[in-house]
C-alpha positions in Angstrom: -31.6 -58.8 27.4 -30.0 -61.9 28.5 -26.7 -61.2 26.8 -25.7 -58.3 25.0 -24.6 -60.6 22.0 -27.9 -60.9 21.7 -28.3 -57.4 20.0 -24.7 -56.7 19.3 -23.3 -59.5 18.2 -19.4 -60.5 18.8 -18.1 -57.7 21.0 -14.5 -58.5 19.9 -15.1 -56.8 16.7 -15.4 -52.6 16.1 -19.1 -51.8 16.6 -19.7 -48.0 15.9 -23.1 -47.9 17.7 -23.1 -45.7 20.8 -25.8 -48.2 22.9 -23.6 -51.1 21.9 -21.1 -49.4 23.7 -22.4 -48.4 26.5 -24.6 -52.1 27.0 -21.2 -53.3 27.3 -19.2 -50.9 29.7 -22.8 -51.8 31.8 -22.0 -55.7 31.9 -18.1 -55.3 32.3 -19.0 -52.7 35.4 -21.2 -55.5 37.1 -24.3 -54.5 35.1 -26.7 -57.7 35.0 -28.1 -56.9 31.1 -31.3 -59.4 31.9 -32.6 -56.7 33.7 -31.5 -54.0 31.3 -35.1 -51.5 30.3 -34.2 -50.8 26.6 -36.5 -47.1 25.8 -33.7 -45.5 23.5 -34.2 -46.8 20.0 -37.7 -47.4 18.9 -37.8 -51.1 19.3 -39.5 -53.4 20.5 -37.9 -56.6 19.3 -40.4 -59.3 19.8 -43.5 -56.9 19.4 -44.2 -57.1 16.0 -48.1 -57.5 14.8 -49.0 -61.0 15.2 -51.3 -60.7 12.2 -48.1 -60.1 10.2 -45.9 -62.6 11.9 -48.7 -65.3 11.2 -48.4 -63.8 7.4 -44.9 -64.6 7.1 -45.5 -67.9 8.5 -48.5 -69.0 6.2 -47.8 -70.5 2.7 -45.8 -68.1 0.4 -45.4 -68.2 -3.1 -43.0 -70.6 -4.0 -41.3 -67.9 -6.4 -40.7 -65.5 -3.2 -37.7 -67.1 -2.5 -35.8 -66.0 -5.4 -35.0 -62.9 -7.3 -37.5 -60.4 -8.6 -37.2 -58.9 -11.9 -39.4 -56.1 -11.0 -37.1 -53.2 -9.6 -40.4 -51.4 -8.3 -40.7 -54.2 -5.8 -42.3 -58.0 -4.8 -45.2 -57.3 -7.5 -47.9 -58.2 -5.3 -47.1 -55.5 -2.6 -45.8 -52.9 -5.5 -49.9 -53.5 -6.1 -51.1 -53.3 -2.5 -48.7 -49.7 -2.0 -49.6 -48.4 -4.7 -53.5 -48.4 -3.9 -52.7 -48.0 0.3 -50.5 -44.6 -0.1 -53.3 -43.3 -2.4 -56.1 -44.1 -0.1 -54.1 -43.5 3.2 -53.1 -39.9 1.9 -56.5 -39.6 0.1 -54.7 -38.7 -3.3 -57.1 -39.3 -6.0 -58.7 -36.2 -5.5 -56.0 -34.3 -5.9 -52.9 -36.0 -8.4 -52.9 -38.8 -11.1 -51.3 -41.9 -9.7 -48.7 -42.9 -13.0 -48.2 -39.2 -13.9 -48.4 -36.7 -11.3 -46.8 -39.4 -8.5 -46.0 -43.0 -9.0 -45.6 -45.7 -5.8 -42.4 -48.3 -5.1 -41.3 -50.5 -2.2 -38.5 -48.9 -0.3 -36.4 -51.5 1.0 -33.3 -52.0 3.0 -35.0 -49.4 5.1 -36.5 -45.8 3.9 -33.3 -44.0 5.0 -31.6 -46.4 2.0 -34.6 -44.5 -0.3 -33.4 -41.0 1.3 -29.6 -42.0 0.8 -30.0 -42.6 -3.2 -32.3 -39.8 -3.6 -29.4 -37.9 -2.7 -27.3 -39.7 -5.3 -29.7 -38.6 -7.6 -29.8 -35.1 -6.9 -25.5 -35.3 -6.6 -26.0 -36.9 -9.7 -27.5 -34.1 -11.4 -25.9 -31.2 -9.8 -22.5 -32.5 -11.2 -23.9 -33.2 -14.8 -25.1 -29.4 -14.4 -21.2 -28.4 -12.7 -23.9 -26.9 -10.0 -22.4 -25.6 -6.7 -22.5 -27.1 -3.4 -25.4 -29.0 -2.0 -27.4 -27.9 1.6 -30.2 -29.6 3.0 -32.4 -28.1 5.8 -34.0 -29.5 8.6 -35.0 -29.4 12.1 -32.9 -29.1 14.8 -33.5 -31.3 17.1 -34.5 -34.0 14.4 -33.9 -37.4 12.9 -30.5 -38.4 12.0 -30.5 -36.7 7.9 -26.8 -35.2 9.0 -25.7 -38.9 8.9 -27.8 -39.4 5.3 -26.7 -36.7 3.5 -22.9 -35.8 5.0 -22.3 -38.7 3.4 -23.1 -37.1 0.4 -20.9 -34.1 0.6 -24.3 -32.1 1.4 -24.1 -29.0 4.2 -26.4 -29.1 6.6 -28.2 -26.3 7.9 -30.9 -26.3 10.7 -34.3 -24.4 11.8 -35.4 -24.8 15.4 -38.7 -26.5 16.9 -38.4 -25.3 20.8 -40.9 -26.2 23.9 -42.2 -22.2 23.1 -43.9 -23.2 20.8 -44.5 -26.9 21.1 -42.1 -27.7 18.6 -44.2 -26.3 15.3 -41.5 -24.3 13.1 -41.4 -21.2 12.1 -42.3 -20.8 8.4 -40.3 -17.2 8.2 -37.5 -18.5 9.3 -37.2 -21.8 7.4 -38.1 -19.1 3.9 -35.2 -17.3 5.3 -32.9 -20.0 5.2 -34.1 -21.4 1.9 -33.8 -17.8 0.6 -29.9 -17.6 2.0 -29.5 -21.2 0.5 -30.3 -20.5 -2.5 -28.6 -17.0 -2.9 -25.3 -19.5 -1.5 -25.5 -22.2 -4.5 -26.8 -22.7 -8.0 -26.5 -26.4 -6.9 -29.4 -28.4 -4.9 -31.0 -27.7 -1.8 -33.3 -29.9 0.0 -35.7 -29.1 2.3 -37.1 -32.1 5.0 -40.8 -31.7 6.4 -41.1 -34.5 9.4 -44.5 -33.5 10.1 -44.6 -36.1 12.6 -42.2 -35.2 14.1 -38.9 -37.0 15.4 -38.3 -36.8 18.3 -40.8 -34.4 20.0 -44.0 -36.2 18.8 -45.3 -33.0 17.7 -47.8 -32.8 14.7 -46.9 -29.6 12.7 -50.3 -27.5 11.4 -50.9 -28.0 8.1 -50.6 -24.2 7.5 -46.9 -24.2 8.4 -46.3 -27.1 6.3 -48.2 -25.7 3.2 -46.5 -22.2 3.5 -42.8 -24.6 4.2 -43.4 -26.5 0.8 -44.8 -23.3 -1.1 -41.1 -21.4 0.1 -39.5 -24.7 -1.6 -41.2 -24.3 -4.6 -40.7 -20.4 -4.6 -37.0 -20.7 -4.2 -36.5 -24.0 -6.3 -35.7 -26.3 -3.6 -35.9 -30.0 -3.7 -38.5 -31.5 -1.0 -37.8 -34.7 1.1 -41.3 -35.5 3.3 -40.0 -38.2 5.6 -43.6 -40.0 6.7 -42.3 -42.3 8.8 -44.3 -41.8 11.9 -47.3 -40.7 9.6 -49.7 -43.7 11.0 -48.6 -43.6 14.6 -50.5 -40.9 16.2 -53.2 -40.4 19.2 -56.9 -41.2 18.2 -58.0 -37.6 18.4 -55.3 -36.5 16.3 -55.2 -35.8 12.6 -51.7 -36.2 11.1 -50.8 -33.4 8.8 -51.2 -35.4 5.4 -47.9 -33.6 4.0 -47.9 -35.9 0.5 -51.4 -34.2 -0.3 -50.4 -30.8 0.3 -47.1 -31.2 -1.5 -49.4 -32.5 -4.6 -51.8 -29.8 -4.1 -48.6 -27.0 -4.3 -47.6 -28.9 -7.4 -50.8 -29.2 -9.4 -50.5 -26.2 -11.2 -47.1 -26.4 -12.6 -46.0 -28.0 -15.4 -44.5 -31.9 -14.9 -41.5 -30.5 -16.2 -41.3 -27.3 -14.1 -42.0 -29.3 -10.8 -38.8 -29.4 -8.1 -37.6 -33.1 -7.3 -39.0 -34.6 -4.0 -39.5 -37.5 -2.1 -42.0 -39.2 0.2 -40.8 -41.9 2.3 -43.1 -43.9 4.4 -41.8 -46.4 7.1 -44.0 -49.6 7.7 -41.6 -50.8 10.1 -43.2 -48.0 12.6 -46.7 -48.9 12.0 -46.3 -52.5 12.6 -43.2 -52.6 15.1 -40.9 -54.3 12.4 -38.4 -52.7 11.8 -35.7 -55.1 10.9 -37.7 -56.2 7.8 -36.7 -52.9 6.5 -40.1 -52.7 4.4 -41.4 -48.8 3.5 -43.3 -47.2 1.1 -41.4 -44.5 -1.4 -43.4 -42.1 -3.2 -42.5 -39.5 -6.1 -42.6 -37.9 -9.3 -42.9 -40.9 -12.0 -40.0 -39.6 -13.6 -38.3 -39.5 -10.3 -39.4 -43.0 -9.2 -38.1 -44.0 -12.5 -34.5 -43.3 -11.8 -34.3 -44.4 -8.5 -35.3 -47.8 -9.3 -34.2 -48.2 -12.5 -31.0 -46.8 -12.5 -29.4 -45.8 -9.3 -31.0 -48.8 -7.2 -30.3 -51.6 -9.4 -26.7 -50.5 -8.8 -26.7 -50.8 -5.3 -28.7 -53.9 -4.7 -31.5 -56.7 -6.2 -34.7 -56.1 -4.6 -35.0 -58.3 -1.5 -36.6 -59.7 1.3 -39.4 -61.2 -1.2 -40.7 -63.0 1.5 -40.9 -60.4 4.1 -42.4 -58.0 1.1 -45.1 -60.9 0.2 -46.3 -61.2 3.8 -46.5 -57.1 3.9 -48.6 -57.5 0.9 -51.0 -60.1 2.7 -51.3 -58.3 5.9 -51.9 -54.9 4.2 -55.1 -56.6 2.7 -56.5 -58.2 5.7 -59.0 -55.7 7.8 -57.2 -56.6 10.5 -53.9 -54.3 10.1 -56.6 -51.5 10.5 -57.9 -52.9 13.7 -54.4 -53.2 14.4 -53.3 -49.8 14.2 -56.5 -48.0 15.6 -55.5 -50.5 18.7 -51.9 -49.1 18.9 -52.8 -45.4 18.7 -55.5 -45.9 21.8 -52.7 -47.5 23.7 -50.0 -44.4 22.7 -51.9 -42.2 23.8 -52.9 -44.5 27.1 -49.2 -44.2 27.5 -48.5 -40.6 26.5 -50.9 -39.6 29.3 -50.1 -42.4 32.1 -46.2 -41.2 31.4 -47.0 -37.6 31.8 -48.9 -38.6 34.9 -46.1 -40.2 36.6 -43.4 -37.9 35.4 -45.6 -35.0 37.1 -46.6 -36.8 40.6 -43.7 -39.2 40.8 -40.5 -37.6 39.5 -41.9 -34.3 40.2 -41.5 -32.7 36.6 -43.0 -29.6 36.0 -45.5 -29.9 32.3 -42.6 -27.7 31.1 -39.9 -29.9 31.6 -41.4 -32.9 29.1 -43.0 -32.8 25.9 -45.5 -35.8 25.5 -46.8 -35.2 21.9 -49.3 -37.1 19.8 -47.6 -38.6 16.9 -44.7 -40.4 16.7 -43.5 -43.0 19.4 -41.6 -40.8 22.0 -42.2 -38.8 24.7 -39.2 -35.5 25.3 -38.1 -34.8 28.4 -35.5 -32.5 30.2 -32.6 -33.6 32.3 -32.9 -32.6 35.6 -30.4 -29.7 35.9 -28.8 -30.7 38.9 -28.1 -33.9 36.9 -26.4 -32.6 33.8 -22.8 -32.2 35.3 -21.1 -34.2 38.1 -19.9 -34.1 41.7 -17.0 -32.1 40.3 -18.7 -29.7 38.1 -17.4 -31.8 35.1 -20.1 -32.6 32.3 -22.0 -36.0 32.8 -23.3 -38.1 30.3 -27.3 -38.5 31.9 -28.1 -41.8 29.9 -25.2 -43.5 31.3 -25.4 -42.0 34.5 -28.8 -43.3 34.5 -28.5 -46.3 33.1 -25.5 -47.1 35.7 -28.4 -46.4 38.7 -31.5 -47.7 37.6 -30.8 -50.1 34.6 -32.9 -48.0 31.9 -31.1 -46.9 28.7 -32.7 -43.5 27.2 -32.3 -42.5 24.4 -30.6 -39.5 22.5 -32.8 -36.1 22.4 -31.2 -35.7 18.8 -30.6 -38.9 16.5 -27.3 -39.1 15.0 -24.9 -40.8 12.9 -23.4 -43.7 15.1 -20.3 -43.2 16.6 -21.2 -39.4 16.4 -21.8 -36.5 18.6 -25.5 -35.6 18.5 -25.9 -32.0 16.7 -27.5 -30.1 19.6 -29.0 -32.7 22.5 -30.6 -29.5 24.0 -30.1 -31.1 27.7 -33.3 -33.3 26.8 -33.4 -37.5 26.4 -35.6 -39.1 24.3 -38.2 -41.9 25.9 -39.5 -44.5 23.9 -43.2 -45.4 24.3 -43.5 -48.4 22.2 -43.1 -50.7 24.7 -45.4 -52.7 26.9 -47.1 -50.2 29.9 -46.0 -52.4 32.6 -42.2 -52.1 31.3 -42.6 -48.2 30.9 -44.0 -48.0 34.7 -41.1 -50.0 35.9 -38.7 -48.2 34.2 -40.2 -45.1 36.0 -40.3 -46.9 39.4 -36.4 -47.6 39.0 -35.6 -43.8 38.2 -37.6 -43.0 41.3 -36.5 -45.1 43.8 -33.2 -44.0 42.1 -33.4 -40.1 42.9 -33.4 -39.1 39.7 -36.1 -36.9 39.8 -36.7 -33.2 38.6 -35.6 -31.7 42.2 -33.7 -34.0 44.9 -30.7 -36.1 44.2 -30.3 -39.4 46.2 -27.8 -42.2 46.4 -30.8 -44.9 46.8 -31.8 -47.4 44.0 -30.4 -49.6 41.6 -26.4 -49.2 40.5 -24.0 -50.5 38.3 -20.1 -50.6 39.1 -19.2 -47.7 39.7 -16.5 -48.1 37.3 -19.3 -47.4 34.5 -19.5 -43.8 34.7 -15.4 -43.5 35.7 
């Protein structure tokens, strides 16, 4: 980073993002941000496929730089999704595409899609003069509090612990759809994150089948956030959630089947994020209202260009190639991580969770780290940041500007960058003493004033 307007624009204007924040209390403390390490979002920045960056640079169609009529999307990738989720989630088997589940660009990023699905359901709980709304999800977990509070939805949470590698318990997540349902007449929503965020856990298809038939059982709504659905070790099978969730529904009638959305981010596969390009997936009927009636509310369809180079890139062998690349170097990382973290930092295999899916890796604070000098509770990705110049991220996503719902005393690192950055990162936290046992005043350091 060589200046943090480079991310965060003028810093004389309110900014509610927490590492905006803290990137600048870094520089104003002496901090040089060139030699920042950046592993607490999932970015990258300038890794995006070059396959898809020469996309966007080859000839586009001349009409991509206007408006498109079509609400389901730039036509040409509405096409290309619309075969790739079947094939990718090996639907035809299993549900008609058009009736059972129909295919549309999400854009402005899937957690826009997630956002008006809950209009929709708000929507119809008030036309109904249902009772309150509740969504539940996983504790820790992606940032849905921030999606759906927004909505006047109550959140309630099941856990995924280091017992038992993060799978949840089916039992309990019936239990809680049981209670919500005996607590409203109004919607609740279940999420499934089978790849999960952030532990990198793949939850067995068992528990997921059993999760979606206690939704159906007790009425609930189902939102199956994909995001991380391609991004997995070579060895590993992601749970295919969307074809289990079809399979559940088959034998009900069209009309007797729950709401419930599949959202699938192509910003994760292919390290573009900022393009804001996904894949939603639902009911027809329910595909119907989102983008012909609460979408074309909000917003046009846009980014035709970025949507027509997706299109392109989706059809050229080489996005496979691509993405079989990027799993083999995960997991290269995954395992090189937990290697260092074991005989450098001196973690015990308890202390981290590595995963194969998703594009994190879990690990604890050291407990002599969590508090201060003075017993007073200390903020570890500052702290850390102030000593060694890496940013970690958040154990639990969250709404910017907002406390994270339960950290758990764990940090979140990011593995999608380049192995030579992750190893240096590491180096820094060494040579800084902040590993699992013995605290040092060596390394790398900010003003002290950071931390003050």
């Amino acid at each position: 980073m060589r200046d943090v307007k480079d991310l965060v624009g003028d810093e004389g204007l309110p900014n509610p993002y927490d590492d905006a924040g803290i990137l600048r209390r870094y520089r104003e403390a002496g901090g040089d941000l060139s030699e920042v390490i950046y592993l607490s979002l999932g970015e990258t920045w300038c890794r995006a496929a070059p396959g898809l960056r020469n996309a966007l640079a080859a000839s586009l169609p001349p009409h991509c730089h206007g408006y498109s009529l079509s609400p389901y999307g730039f036509p040409a990738l509405h096409s290309v999704l619309r075969t790739y989720i079947t094939d990718t989630h090996q639907l035809e088997t299993v549900a008609e595409l058009g009736t059972d589940y129909e295919v549309a660009v999400s854009q402005c990023s899937t957690r826009n899609t997630m956002f008006h699905f809950g209009r929709l359901l708000v929507e119809e709980s008030q036309e109904a003069n249902a009772g309150k709304r509740i969504v539940i999800a996983s504790t820790p977990g992606w940032d849905y509090t921030g999606v759906y509070t927004a909505l006047g939805f109550e959140m309630r949470y099941f856990n995924v612990t280091s017992h038992t590698s993060y799978q949840p318990d089916h039992e309990e997540i019936h239990g809680l759809l049981r209670k919500a349902r005996g607590d409203t007449d109004g919607p609740v929503l279940l999420v499934v994150n089978a790849q999960h965020n952030p532990t990198g856990a793949n939850w067995y298809p068992s528990t997921v089948r059993a999760m979606i038939r206690s939704a159906v059982a007790t009425g609930a709504c189902i939102l199956v956030d994909d995001a991380y659905y391609a991004v997995h070790n070579p060895d590993t099978t992601p749970t295919n959630t969307l074809r289990i969730l079809l399979e559940e529904l088959n034998p009900l009638p069209l009309e007797h089947r729950p709401r419930w959305l599949a959202v699938r981010s192509l910003g994760k596969q292919f390290h573009c994020n900022g393009w804001g390009i996904g894949a939603l997936t639902a009911g027809s009927e329910t595909v119907e209202r989102l983008v012909t009636h609460l979408l074309p509310q909000y917003t046009y369809v846009s980014a035709i260009p970025l949507q027509a180079a997706m299109a392109a890139w989706l059809c050229d062998v080489s996005s496979e190639t691509y993405l079989a690349r990027q799993r083999a170097e995960y997991a290269a990382k995954r395992l090189h991580v937990t290697r260092r973290l074991t005989h450098d930092l001196g973690y015990p295999q308890s202390a981290f969770f590595p995963g194969e899916c998703a594009a994190y890796l879990l690990m604890r604070i050291p407990p002599w780290c969590a508090r201060g000098p003075h017993g007073e509770p200390r903020d570890f990705r500052v702290h850390c940041l102030a000593r060694t110049g890496v940013l970690l991220g958040e154990a639990h996503m969250t709404t910017p500007g907002r406390l994270p719902n339960d950290s758990r005393g764990y940090v979140r690192l990011y593995l999608g960058t380049a192995p030579e950055v992750l190893d240096e990162a590491l180096v820094r936290i060494r040579e800084a003493g902040l590993t699992w046992n013995q605290p040092s005043v060596a390394g790398l350091s900010a003003a002290k004033t950071m931390e003050e």
